[in-house]
C-alpha positions in Angstrom: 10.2 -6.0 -36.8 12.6 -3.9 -34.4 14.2 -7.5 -33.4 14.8 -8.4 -36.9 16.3 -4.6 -37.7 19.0 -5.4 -35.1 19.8 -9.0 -36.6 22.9 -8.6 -38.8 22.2 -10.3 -42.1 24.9 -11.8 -43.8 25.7 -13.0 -47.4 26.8 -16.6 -45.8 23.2 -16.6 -43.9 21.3 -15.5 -46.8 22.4 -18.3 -48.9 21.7 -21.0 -46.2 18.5 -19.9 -46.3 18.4 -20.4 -50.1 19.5 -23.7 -50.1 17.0 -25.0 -47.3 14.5 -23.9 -49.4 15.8 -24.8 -52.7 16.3 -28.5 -51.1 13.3 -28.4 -49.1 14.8 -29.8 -46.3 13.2 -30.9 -43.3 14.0 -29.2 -40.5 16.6 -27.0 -42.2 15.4 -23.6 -40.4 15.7 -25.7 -36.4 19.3 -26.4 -37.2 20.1 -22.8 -39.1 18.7 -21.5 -36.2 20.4 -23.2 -33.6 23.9 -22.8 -35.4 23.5 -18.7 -36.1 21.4 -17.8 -32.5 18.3 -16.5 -35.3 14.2 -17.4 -34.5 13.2 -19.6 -37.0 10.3 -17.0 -37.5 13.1 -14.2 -38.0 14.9 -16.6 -40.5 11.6 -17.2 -42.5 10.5 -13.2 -42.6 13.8 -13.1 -44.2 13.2 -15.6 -46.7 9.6 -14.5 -47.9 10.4 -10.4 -47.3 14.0 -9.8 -48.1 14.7 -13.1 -50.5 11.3 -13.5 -52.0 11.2 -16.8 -51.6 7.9 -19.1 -52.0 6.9 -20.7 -48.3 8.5 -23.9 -48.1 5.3 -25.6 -46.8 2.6 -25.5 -49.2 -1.0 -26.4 -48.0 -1.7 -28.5 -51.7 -5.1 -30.1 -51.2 -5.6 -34.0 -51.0 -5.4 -36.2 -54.0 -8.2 -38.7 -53.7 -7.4 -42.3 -54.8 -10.9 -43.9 -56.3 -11.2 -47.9 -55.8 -11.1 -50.2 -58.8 -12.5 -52.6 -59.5 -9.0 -54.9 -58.7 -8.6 -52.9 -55.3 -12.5 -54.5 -54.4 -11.7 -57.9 -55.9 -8.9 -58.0 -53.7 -10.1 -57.0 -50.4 -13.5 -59.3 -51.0 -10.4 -62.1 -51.3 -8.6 -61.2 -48.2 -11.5 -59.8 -46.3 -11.2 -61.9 -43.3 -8.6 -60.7 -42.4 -7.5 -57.5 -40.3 -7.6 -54.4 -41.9 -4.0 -53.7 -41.3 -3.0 -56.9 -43.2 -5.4 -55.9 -45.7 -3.7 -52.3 -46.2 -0.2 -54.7 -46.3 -1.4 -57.2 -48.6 -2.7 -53.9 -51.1 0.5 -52.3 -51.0 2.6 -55.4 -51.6 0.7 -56.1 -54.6 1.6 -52.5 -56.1 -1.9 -50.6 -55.1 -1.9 -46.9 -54.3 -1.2 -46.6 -49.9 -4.5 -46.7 -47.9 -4.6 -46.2 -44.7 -6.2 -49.0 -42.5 -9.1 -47.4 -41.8 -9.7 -46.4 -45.2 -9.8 -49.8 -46.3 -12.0 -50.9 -43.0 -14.5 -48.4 -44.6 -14.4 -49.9 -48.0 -15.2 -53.6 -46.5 -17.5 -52.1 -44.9 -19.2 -50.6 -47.6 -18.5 -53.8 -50.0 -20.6 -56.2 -47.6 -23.3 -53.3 -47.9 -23.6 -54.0 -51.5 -24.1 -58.0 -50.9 -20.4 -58.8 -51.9 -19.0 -62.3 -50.3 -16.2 -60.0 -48.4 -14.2 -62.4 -46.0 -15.6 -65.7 -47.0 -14.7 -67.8 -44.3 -11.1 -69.4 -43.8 -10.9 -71.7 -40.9 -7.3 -71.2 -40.0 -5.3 -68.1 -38.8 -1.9 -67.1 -38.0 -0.4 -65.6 -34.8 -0.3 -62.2 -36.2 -3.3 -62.1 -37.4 -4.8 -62.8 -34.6 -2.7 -60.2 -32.6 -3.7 -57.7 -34.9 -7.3 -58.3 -35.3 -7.3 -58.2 -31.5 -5.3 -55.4 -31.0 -2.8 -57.0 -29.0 1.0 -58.3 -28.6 1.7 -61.6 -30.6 3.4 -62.3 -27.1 0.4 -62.5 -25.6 -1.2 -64.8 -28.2 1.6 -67.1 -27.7 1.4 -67.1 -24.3 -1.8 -68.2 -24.6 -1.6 -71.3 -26.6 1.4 -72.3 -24.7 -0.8 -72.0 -21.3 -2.8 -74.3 -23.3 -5.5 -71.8 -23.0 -5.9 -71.5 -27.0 -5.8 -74.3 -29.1 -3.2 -74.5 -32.4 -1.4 -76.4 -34.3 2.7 -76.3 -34.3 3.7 -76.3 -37.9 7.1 -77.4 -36.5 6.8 -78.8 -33.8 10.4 -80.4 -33.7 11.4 -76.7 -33.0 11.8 -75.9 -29.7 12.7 -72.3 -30.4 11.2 -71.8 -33.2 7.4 -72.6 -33.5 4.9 -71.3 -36.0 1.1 -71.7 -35.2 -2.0 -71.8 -37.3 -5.3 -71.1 -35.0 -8.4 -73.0 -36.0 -11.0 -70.0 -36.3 -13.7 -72.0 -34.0 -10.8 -72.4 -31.2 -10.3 -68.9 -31.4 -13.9 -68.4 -30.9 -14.5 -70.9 -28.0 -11.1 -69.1 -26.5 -13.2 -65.8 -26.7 -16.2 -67.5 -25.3 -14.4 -68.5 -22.1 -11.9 -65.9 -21.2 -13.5 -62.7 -22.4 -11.7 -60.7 -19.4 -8.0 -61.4 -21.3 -9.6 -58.9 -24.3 -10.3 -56.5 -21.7 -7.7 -54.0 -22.5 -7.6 -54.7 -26.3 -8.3 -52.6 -29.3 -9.7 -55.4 -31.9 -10.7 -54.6 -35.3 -14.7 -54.8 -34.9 -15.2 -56.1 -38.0 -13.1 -59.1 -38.0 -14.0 -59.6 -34.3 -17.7 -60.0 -35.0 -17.0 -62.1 -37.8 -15.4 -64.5 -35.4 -17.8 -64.2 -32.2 -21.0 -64.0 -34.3 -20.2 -67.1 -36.4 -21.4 -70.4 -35.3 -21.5 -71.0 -31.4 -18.8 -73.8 -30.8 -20.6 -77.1 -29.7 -19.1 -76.8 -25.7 -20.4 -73.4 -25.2 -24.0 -72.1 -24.1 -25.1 -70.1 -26.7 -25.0 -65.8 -25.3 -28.5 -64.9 -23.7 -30.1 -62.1 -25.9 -31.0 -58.6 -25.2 -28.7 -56.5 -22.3 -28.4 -58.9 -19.3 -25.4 -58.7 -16.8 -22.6 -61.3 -17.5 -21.6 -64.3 -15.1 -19.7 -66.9 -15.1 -21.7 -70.2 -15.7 -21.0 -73.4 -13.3 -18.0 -74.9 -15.7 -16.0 -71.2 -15.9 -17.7 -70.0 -18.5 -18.1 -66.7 -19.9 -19.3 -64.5 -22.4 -17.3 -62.5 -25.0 -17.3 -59.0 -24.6 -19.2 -56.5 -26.0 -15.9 -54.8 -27.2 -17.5 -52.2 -29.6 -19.8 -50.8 -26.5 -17.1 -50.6 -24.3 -14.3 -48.8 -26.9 -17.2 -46.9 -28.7 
């Protein structure tokens, strides 16, 4: 309080500080501060003690957004899919923001009650794929072009400029056999199941059951990772 005593207070100061608060601006007390050599905590002592003014951060609790029956419809439509494109896909078609994991939590809770969330779509795009993995759609493309994941070019005449749609049993047989490439990702575990857990491709020895140790079979062969363990 002895500080603030010595601070000389002027008209010009005084109404800067009014009009940070009248516009609410962000960050408006860091630059007054920097430009007049004040604390911002001397700056807002003035502005509640001497100015009365209201704080200019109110703590107003949450508004919670209930699902419809249209938000459910459309995420048992688009439920294969990650649930970033999901959130995406909501917001382009004019529902209220979710976050990603709030509508993870509502598939969830949808294929709980026995809805056909995610019905299965046999092809996938680039991005989705990165983002259900967690990982850069550089990587993905590396991938196929190694020749390590099989797609299809959609234009294929384009040297530059190639789009990809990944067959959803490829993607599985590419988890099957080079599980130590997901080592470092961050998938969504919900999509990721869906793809691992879904019919065993035809070239591929089934998983053993229960907690064995994992090694490589004669032909290179390995099995996916247990990603939910191993990120918790």
């Amino acid at each position: 309080m002895a500080a603030n005593s010595r601070i000389e207070w002027t008209p010009a100061i005084d109404e800067a500080i009014r009009r940070i608060y009248r516009d609410r601006r962000h960050g408006g007390l860091k630059a007054l501060s920097r430009e007049t050599g004040i604390g911002r905590t001397s700056l807002s002592d003035r502005a509640r003690r001497a100015l009365g003014l209201p704080p200019l951060r109110s703590v107003r609790p949450a508004k919670k957004t209930r699902w419809d029956p249209l938000d459910d419809e459309l995420i048992v439509r688009w439920g294969h899919e990650p649930s970033a494109c999901i959130a995406r896909r909501l917001e382009a078609a004019g529902r209220p923001w979710r976050s990603d994991k709030t509508v993870a939590n509502r598939r969830c809770e949808l294929r709980n009650q026995g809805q056909p969330v995610g019905a299965w779509r046999e092809d996938l795009t680039t991005e989705e794929v990165a983002e259900g993995l967690g990982i850069n759609i550089m990587a993905v493309t590396r991938w196929i072009k190694q020749g390590q994941l099989k797609a299809k070019a959609l234009r294929p005449d384009s040297p530059t400029c190639k789009f990809y749609r990944i067959q959803s049993r490829d993607l599985r047989r590419f988890i099957y056999r080079h599980p130590t490439y997901l080592a470092s990702a961050r998938p969504d575990l919900v999509w990721y199941n869906d793809i691992v857990f879904g019919p065993c491709p035809s070239d591929v020895q089934e998983p053993p059951k229960g907690r064995q140790r994992r090694q490589p079979e004669l032909d290179g062969t390995e099995y996916p990772l247990n990603l939910e363990s191993a990120h918790g």
